[in-house]
N, C-alpha and C positions, 0 to 999 in steps of 0.2 A: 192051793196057794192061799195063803192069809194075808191080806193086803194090812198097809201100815194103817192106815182107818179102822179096821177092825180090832186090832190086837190095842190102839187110843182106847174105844170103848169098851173092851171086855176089861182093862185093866180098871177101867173108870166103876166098871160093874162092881167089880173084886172089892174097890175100896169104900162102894156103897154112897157114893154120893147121890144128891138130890140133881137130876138131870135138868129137871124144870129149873130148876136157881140160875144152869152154868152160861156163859156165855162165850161159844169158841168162837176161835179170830182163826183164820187163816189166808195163805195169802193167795186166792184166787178165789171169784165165787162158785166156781165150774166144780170146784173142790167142794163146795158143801152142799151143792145134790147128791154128791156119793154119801158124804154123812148124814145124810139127812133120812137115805133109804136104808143107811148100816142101821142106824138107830133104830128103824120102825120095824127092821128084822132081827136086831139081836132085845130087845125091851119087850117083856113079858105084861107088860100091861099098860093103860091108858094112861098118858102125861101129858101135860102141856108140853109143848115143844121145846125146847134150848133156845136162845138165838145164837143163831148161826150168820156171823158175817165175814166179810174180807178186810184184811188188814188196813186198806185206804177206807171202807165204810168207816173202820173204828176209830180212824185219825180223823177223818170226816167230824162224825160224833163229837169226838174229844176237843178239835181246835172250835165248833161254832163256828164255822165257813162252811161255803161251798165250793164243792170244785168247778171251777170255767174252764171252759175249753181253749184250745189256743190259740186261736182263732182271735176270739172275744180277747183274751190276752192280749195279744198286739194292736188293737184297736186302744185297750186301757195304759200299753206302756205306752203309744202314740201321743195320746192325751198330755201323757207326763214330759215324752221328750217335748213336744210344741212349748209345753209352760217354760221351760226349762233351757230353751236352744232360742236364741236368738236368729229372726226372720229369716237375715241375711245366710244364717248357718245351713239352715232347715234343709232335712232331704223332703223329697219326697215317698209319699205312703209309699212305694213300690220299692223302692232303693231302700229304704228303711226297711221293710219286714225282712228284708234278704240277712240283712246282718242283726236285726233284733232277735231271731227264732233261739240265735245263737246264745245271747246275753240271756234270755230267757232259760235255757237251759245252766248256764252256766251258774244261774239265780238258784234256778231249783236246788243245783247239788251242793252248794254254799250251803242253803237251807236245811236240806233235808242231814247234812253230816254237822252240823248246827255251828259251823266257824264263825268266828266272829267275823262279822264284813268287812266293817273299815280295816279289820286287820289286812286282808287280803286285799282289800280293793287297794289300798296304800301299797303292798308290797307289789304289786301287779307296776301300779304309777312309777315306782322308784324304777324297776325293773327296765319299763319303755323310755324312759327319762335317759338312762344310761343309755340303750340299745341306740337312741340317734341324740347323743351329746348335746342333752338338754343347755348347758350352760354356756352352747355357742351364741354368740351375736345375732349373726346374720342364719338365721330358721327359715327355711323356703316353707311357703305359703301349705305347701301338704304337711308336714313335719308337724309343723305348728298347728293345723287342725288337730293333724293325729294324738298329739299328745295333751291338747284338748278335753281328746273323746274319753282317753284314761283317766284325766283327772275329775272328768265328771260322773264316771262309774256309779260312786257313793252315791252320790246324790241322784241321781236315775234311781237306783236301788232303795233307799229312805223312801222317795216323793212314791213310788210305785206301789211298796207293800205297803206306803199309809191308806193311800188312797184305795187301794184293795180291801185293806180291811175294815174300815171306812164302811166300803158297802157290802161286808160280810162275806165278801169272797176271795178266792188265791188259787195259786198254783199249786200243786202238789207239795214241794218244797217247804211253801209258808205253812199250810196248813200240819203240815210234818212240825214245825218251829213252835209255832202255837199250841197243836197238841202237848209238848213237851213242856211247853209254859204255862199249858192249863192243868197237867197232869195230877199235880199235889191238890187242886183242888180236887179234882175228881174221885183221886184216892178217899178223898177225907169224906164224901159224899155219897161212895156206893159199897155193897155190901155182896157183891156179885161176882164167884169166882168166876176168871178167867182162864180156858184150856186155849194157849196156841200153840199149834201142831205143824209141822211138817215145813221147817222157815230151815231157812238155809243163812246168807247174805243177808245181813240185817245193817240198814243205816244208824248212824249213831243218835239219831233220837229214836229209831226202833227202839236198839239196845237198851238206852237208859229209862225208856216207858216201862219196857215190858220189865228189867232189874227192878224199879221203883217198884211195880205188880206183886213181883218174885218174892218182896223183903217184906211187905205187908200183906202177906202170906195170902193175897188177893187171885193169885195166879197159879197154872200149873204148865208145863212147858214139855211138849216132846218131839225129839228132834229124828229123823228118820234118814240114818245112816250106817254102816258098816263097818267094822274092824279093820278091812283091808287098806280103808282109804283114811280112818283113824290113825291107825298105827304106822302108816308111811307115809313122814315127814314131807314127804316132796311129791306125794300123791294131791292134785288140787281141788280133786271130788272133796277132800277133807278141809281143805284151807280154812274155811272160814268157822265149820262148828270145830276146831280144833284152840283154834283163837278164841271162842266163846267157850269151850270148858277150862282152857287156862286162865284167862283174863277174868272173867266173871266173878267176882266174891262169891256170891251166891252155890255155885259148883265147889267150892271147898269144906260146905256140910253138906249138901244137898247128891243126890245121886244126877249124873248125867245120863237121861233115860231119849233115846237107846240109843245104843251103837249092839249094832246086831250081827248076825254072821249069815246072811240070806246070799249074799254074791257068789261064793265059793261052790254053793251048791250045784250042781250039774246044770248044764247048761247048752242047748244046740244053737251054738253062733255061726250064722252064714253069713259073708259079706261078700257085696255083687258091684263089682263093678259094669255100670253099663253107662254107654257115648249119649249124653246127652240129656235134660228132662225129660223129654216124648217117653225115650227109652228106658229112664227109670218110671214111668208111670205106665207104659206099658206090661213092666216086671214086674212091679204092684200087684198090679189084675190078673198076673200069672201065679202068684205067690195067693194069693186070696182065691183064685179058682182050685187050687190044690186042697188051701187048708179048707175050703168050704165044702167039700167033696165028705166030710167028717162030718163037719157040723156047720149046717147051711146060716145059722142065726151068730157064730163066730163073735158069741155072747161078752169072749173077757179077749176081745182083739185091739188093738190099737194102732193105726197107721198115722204115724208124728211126721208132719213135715217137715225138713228142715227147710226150706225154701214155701213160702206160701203163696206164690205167684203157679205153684205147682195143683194148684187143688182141683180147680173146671183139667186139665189132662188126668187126674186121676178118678176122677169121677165119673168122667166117659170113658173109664177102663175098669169100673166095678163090675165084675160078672151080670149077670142075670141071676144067678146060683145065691148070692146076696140075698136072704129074704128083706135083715132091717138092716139101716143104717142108723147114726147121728153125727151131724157134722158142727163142732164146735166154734169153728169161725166163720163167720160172715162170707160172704161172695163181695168184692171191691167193686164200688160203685162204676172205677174208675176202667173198667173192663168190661161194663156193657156198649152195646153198640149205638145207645143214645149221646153217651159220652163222646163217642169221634164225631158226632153229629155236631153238637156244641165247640168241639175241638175246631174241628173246621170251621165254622162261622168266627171264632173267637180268634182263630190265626188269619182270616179275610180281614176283618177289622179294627188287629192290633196294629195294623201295618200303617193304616191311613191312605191306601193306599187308593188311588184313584186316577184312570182307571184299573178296572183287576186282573189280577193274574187270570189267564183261562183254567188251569189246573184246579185253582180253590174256589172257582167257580161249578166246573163239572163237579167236583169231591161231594159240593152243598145238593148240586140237582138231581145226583142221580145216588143220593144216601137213599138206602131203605125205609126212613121213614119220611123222606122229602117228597121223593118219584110219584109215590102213590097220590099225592097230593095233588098233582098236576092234571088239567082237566084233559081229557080226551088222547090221552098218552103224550104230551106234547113234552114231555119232559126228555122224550128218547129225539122227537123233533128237534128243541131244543139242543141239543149237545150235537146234533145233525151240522147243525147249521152255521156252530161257532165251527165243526168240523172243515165244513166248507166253503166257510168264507175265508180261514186261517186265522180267526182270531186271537190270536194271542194275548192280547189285554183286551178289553172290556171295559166300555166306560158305563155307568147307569144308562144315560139315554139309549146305548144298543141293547142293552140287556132287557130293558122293558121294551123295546122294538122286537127284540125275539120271544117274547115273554105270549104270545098272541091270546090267550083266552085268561091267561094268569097273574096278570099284571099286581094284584092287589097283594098274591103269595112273595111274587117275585121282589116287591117293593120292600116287604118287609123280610126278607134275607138279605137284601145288596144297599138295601135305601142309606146313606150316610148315616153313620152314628156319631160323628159330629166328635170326633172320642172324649164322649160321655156315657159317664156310667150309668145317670139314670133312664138314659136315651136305650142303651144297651141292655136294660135288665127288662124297661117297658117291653120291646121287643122279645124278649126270650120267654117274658110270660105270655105273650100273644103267641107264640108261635107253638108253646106246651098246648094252649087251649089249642090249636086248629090239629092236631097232631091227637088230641086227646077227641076233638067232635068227630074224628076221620075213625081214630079204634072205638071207640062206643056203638059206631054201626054195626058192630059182628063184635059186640063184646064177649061175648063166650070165647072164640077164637085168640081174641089180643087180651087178655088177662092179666099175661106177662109184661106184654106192651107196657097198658096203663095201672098196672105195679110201680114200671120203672121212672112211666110220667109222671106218677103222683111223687118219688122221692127226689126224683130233679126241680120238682115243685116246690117241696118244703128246702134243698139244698139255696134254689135262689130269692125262696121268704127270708133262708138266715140271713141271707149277702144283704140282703133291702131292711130286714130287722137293723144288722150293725151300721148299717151306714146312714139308717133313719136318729140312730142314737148317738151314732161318736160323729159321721160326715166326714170321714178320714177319702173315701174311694172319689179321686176327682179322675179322674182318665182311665181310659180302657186296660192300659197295661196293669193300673191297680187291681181291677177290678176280677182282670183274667189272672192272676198271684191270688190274691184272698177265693176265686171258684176253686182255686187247682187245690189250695191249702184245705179247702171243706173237702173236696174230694176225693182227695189221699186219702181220708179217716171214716169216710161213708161207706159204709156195707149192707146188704140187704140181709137177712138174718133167716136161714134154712127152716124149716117148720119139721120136727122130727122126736122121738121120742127119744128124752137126755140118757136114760140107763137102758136102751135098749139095743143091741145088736153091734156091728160093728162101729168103733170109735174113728174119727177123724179129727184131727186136730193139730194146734201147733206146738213148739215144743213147751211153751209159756203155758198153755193150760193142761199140759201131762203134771204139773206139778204136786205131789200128794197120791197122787193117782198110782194104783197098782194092775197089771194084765200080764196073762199068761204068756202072750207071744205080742209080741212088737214089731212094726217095720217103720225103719227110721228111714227117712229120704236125704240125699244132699248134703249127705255129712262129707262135706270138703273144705279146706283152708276160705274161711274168706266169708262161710256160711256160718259152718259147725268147729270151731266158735269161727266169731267173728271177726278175730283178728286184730288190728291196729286200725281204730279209726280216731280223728282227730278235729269232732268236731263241736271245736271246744275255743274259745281265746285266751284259758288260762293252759300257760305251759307245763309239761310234760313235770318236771323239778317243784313247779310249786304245787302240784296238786300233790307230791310226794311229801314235801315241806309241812302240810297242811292235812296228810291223811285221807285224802280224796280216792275216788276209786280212777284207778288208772285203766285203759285196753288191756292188763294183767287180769287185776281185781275181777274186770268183765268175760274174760275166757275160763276164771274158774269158776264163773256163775253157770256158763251153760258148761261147763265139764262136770259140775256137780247133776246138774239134771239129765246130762247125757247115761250120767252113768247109776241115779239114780232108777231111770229106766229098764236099765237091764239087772237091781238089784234083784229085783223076786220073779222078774221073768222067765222059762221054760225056752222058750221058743222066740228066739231072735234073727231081725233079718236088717240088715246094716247093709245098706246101697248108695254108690256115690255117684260121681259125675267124671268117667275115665279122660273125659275131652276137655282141657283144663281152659277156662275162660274169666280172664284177669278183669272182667268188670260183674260177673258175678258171681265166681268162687275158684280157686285153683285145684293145687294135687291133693288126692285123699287126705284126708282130716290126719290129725296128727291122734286123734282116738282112736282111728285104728289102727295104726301104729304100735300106739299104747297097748291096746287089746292081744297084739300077735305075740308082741314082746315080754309081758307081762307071765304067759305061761298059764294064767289061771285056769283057763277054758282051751279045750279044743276048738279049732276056729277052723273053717273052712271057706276058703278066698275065690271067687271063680269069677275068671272076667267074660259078661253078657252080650253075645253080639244078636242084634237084629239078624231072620230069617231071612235071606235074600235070596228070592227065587233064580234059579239059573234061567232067565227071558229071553230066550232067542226073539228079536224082535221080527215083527211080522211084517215083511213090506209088504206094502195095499196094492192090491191086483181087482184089475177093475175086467170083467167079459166086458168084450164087444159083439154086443146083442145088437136085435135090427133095429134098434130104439137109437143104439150109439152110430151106428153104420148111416142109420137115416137123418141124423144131425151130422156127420160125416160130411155125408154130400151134401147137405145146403151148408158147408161151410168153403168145400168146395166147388162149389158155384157160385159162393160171393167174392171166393181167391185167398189163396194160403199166401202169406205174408214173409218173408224170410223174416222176418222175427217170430213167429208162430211157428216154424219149423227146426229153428234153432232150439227156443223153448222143448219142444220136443225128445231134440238130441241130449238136452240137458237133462229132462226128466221128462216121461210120458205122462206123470201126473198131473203133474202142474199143468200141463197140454188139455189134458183131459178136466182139471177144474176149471180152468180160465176161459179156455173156447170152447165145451162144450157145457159147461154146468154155469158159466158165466161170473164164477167167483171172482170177482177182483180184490184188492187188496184194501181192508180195512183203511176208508178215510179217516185220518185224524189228523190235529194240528202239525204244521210244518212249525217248530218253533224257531229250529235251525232250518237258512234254505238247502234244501236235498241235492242231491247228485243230480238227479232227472231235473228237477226244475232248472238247477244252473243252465243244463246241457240244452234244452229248453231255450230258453230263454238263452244263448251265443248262437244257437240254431236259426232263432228269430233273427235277431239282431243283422247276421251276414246278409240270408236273403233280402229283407228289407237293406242295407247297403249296397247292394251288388242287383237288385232288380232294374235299375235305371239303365245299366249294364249291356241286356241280354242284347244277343246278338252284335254285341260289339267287341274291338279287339282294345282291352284297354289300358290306359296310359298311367307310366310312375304321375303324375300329375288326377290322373283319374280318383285314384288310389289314395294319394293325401288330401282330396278335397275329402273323403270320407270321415278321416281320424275327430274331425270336430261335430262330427254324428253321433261318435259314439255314447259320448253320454246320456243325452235327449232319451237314444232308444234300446240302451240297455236300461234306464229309470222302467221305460213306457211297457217293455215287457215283463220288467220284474213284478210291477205294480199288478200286470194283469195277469202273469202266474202266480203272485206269491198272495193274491187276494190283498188283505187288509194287514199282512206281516208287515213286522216294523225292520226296515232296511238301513237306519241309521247309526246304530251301534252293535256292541258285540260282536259276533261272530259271522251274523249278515253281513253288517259294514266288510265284513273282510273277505267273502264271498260276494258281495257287489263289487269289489274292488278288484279280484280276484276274475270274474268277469269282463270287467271293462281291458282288464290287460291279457286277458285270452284273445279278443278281438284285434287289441292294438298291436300286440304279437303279430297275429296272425296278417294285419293289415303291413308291418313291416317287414314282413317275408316277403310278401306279393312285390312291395316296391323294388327288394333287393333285388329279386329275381330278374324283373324287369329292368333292372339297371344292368345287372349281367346280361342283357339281351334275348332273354327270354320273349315269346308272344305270345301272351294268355288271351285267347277269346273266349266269353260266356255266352254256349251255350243254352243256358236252361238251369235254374234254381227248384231245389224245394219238385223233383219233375215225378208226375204222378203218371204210373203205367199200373194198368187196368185191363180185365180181360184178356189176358194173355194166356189162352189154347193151349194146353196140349195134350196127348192123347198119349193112354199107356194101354198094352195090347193087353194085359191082364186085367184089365179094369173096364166096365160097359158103363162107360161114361166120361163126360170130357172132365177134366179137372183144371181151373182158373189160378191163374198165380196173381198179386196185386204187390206194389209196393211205393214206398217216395222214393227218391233218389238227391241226396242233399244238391249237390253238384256233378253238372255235366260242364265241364269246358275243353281244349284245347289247344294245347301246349305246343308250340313249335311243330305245329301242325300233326301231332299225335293228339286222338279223343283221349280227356281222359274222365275217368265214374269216377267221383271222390266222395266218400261217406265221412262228416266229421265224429269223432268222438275226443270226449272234455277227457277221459279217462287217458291213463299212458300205454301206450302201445307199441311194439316194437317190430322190428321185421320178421323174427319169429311169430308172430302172431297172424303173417300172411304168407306165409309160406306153405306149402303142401309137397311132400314124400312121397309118401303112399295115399293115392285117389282112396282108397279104402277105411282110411284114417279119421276120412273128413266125418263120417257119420259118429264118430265114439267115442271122440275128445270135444265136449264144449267147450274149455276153457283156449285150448289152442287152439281150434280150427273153425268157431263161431263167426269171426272176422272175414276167414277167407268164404266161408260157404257165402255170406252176407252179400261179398262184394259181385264174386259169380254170379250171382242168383239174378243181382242186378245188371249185370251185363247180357245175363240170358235175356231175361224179360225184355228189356231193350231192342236187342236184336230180332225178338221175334216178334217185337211189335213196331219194328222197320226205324227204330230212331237212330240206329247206328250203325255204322258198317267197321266188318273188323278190316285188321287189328285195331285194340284198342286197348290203354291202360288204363286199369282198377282198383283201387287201395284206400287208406286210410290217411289223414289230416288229424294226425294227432296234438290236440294241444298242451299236454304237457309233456309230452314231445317235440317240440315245435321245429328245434335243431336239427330233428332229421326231414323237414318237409313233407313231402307227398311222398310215404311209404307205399308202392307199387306191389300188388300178387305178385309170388314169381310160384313156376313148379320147379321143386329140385329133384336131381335125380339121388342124391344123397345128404346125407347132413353137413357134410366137407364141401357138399356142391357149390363152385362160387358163381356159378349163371345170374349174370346179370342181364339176361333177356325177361324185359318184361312186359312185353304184347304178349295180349292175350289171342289166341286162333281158335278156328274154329277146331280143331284139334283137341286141344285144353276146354271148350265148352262143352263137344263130343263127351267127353271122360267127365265132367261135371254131370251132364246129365242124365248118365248112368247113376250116378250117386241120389240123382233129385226122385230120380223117377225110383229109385229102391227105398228111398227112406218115405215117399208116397204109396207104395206097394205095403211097405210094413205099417202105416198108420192104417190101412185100409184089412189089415187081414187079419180075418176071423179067427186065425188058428193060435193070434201072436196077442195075447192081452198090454192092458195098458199095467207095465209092470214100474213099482217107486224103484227108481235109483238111489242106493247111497250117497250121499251128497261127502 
């Protein structure tokens, strides 16, 4: 293959020119390291170099400005609006950049297609004028700003490039405008041809430069394109050099060099669809271990992304088999993990918020580069402890109360920033240094580290540079808009040899460029091209009116470089994105479309699925060794819980992590109050009501002196389950609410009953049985049972066990069929083993004598009362006998004592349940 750089300089050889004189312009500079090494291998002998630069250096040159960045831009158009906008108008810097970036651009392309302004600014005004009926009387206050802002366009626009150029600099645009206004002189001043090569899309001050070059026989021009996309009208690979060989004067003596015939040539076109980026970058490194298998250095390869957020996944997918690489665009500053770092402090502080969320609190303590910071681990303490107290906001004074050896760190991530910016930036450079004196101690190891301290260093010199010069940033929200605006465009720059080995890059710097084989990524609607975007305040019709480039004009920009790519290339590989996602790209590209339709090339289409292993999943089986058997019985000798043997029935795992490895459940904040704590706390609550009670028989009068309890001591327990949560609003407030009328509920059940002449005596609250014996012949040893029992009272002179639950429960959920049943349903038969368990233990520790009834107090349930055990003998069974005998405890305890025999036996592991 002969790349289009090559076949520039051997024609340049042909015609004998003096190399040292020429000076080629092209439009990238990524493009004139290739020319730079064509040269030193097709020239037979020693020369001064050419210069070699990029089409903005040569506008650069030619207008006598410099380019500012954009940044610096909107600090300068700021300048302008203040002069310009009276006090009372005035946005501020933050609200202002949001819609300046816009005007800004919309400047550039005014400029750069060289319109007269006031024409367009005028036609824009007339335009808004009409759209809300300028010539009404009465104009509501927005209206009239609005149409305001249009008629002062111009004048924004004049006071802007003056003052621009003024201090020698501009935006891309102006200095495009300026070139063009300085160009006659420059003609008249140099004697120095010009070759530019390889342009596609040229703005109308290009065009009339480089014509003016063209006709003062100053210039040579070569265009790198094909017949295929020449000769068909509606092909838009061709659009634009078809319109510069017609239009052009210059083209009607002149040859138009070249349109070539390199497309048609043979060609191996694979396109892959595969689900997702991971997955096209995984294909990548499938594609690249194949061709590398040939030729490990994959010398004239090119992987173009079409998506550049794509590059760190395809990089952690180059083989090993890779000897070199070169990766032509930057790493995004905004993608290291310093960045979330600042991110979070910058979102604790934009808020003002005082005090703070716990979540952007822990975000800041236990970031990677914060944690290590903290003396003596206290930073894992720290998050301990907002854990469990329930902190959920945070004011300064607790934070430096939890802060115990670190207060000086702590002070300066949470201290007020007053929202001020220079408050806010002192801070950020304090805290690069302490972050910077911490990787210095093992600098060899943090390299990387303080790499990326030293660029977030210079990122927040620029923010204090701009705002030591214009004073524009007065509040944090400005402040955090102009970091994010630097940030977008900051990149750390790979260190790698330019002409050596496999190419990486985007599709912007494949331009000029020629390689054997290609892999394009992310060629989808929305990416490859880009589609309809509108981010512009001049409409759709006037940029037509005015010759502007429209979302059209820009999908034949990357259709020309799409398929410039594939003109000389051998070996193509086209992958998209099969899983279509409307915020950043849809269904395969309309190029490939084109490609299948077109007929040129055999094309072969294959859609890519990830390898998914067939996993039988392995549920955890745990021996029961003498190690387990021996924490066994000391668990059995402090007493199995009917909550610990239901866990059990439920899963032996959980059994096995909780009471025997002692895992509990990760503390974290309660933001919202939980199920358990509500239950908790109404738990509380009744005993404390009903304690004054025991042992008495008591009265509808009993009963209402309580209801103006309730609130006192549902505050009293919340406050001391829910720690330091905030119980006044949201979803608390309705969960406290929601409490106090579980209670009140249940307070007027009790009265109802009692008016229908019910006789409730209490018993015993909250009634704790302990030490309760019993002995299984299998087993050489006694085994203890333990548990509370919410309430013991009764009822028309039946005892009755009542266990509360806040959850809903129904008679089904205490019933029992089959005795056999109870061990291997926990969702149905939990309830009843619970209530049994406790009537056992009672009974054999003498507090009760049968019969007696057992069940559940459900409270959102309430309508059905004291739902009692029953046993049925069928599921039609309508027995409504519900004493319990010693009969029915008989047959329970065959079940107690079998599901203690299988915790206990060596033969039967502790096996996971599917849940």
């Amino acid at each position: 293959m002969t790349s289009f750089i090559q076949d520039v300089i051997d024609d340049l050889v042909t015609k004998e020119v003096n190399f040292s004189e020429l000076v080629f312009i092209l439009p990238s500079r990524r493009a004139g390291v290739f020319l730079r090494r064509t040269l030193s291998l097709t020239l037979n002998q020693t020369i001064f170099a050419p210069k070699i630069i990029s089409i903005e250096s040569f506008v650069e040159e030619l207008s006598g400005l410099k380019t500012t960045t954009n940044t610096e831009l909107l600090f300068e158009f700021y300048n302008v609006y203040i002069i310009l906008t009276p006090e009372k108008e005035r946005e501020s810097f933050d609200t202002f950049s949001k819609w300046a970036q816009i005007i800004l651009q919309d400047f550039n392309e005014i400029d750069r297609y060289l319109i007269p302004q006031k024409k367009i600014f005028d036609y824009l005004k007339a335009i808004k004028n009409l759209e809300h009926w300028s010539l009404q009387e009465d104009q509501t206050k927005l209206v009239s700003s609005y149409l305001k802002f249009w008629n002062k366009l111009n004048d924004y626009y004049n006071a802007f490039t003056t003052s621009l150029i003024s201090k020698n600099k501009g935006y891309q645009g102006l200095l495009y405008r300026e070139a063009f206004n300085n160009s006659n002189a420059y003609i008249s001043s140099t004697d120095k041809h010009h070759v530019f090569l390889g342009f596609n899309a040229l703005n109308e001050a290009e065009e009339k430069i480089i014509q003016q070059l063209l006709h003062n026989k100053l210039a040579t021009i070569y265009w790198d394109t094909d017949k295929q996309f020449m000769n068909n009208k509606i092909h838009d690979a061709g659009l634009f050099l078809r319109q510069h060989k017609n239009k052009w004067s210059y083209f009607k003596d002149h040859d138009f060099n070249w349109v070539n015939d390199h497309y048609s040539t043979k060609k191996n076109i694979n396109i892959f669809g595969v689900p997702k980026n991971i997955g096209q970058a995984k294909a990548i490194g499938t594609i690249l271990q194949d061709l590398s298998k040939n030729d490990a250095s994959l010398k004239n390869t090119a992987v173009v992304l079409g998506d550049e957020n794509l590059l760190i996944p395809v990089l952690n997918s180059v083989p090993e088999s890779v000897s070199t690489l070169n990766i032509t665009m930057g790493f995004p500053l905004k993608t290291i993990p310093l960045a979330s770092l600042f991110e979070h402090i910058f979102t604790l502080h934009k808020k003002h918020a005082n005090p703070f969320y716990y979540k952007d609190v822990i975000s800041i303590i236990s970031h990677q580069y914060i944690q290590p910071l903290f003396k003596n681990d206290n930073a894992i303490n720290f998050i301990e402890l907002i854990n469990k107290n329930n902190l959920v906001y945070l004011t300064e004074a607790q934070i430096s109360a939890l802060a115990q050896d670190n207060k000086a760190l702590v002070s300066l991530l949470f201290s007020n920033w007053n929202n001020d910016a220079k408050t806010a930036l002192n801070n950020c450079f304090k805290l690069i240094n302490i972050i910077k004196e911490h990787l210095t101690e093992n600098k060899d190891k943090n390299q990387l580290g303080l790499e990326y301290l030293y660029r977030f260093n210079i990122l927040f010199n620029e923010i204090l540079r701009l705002n030591e010069n214009y004073n524009h940033i007065k509040d944090i929200k400005g402040l955090y808009s102009i970091y994010k605006e630097l940030l977008s465009s900051e990149t750390l720059d790979f260190q790698g040899e330019p002409l050596q080995g496999l190419q990486i890059m985007g599709m912007l710097e494949s331009r000029v460029l020629d390689f054997e084989t290609i892999i394009i990524s992310n060629v989808n609607e929305g990416i490859l091209p880009s589609g309809k975007t509108n981010n512009s305040f001049i409409p759709f019709d006037v940029k037509l009116e005015n010759k502007l480039p429209t979302y059209k004009e820009k999908d034949a920009v990357y259709t020309y470089h799409f398929y410039h790519l594939l003109q000389r290339a051998k070996n193509i590989y086209i992958l998209y994105n099969t899983e279509i996602d409307t915020l950043i790209g849809g269904e395969k590209s309309r190029f490939i479309n084109q490609l299948e339709l077109e007929s040129t090339h055999q094309v072969t289409h294959k859609i890519l699925t990830p390898k998914v292993p067939n996993h039988n999943k392995q549920l955890i089986t745990v021996s029961k060794t003498e190690s387990v058997i021996s924490q066994l019985k000391n668990i059995a000798n402090r007493g199995f819980s009917p909550s610990s043997l239901t866990s059990y029935v439920r899963n032996p795992i959980d059994f096995y992590y909780q009471k025997l490895l002692g895992i509990s459940n990760l503390e974290e904040v309660e933001e919202t109050i939980a199920a358990n704590t509500l239950g908790t706390v109404v738990h509380n609550t009744l005993e404390s009501l009903y304690t004054p009670f025991i042992g008495q028989t008591i009265t509808v009068d009993n009963v209402k002196s309580l209801i103006p309890k309730i609130d006192t001591l549902i505050t009293s327990f919340f406050k001391e389950e829910y720690k330091e949560g905030d119980m006044t609003k949201g979803k608390n407030l309705i969960v406290f609410e929601i409490a106090k009328r579980y209670v009140l509920n249940f307070l007027n059940l009790e009265i109802e009953a009692l008016k229908k002449g019910d006789s409730i005596k209490i018993i015993a609250l909250e009634a704790k049985v302990e030490n309760v014996k019993i002995n299984i012949d299998t087993l050489p040893f006694t085994i203890q049972l333990r548990g509370t029992v919410d309430r013991i009272d009764q009822c028309n002179g039946v005892v009755r066990i009542i266990d509360y639950k806040t959850g809903k429960v129904d008679q089904s959920k205490v019933s029992v069929i089959n005795w056999d049943d109870l061990l291997t349903d926990y969702n149905k038969y939990s309830k009843s083993f619970q209530v049994l368990m406790y009537v056992y233990m009672l009974l054999k520790d003498k507090k009760i004598n049968l019969p007696v009834e057992a069940g559940i107090i459900s409270f959102k349930n309430l309508s059905a009362g004291f739902i009692p055990f029953i046993k049925k003998e069928s599921s039609h069974d309508r027995n409504k006998d519900t004493l319990i005998t010693q009969e029915t405890l008989n047959e329970f305890e065959i079940q107690l004592k079998n599901l203690i025999i299988e915790i206990f036996n060596t033969d039967q592991d502790f096996i996971e349940k599917e849940l």
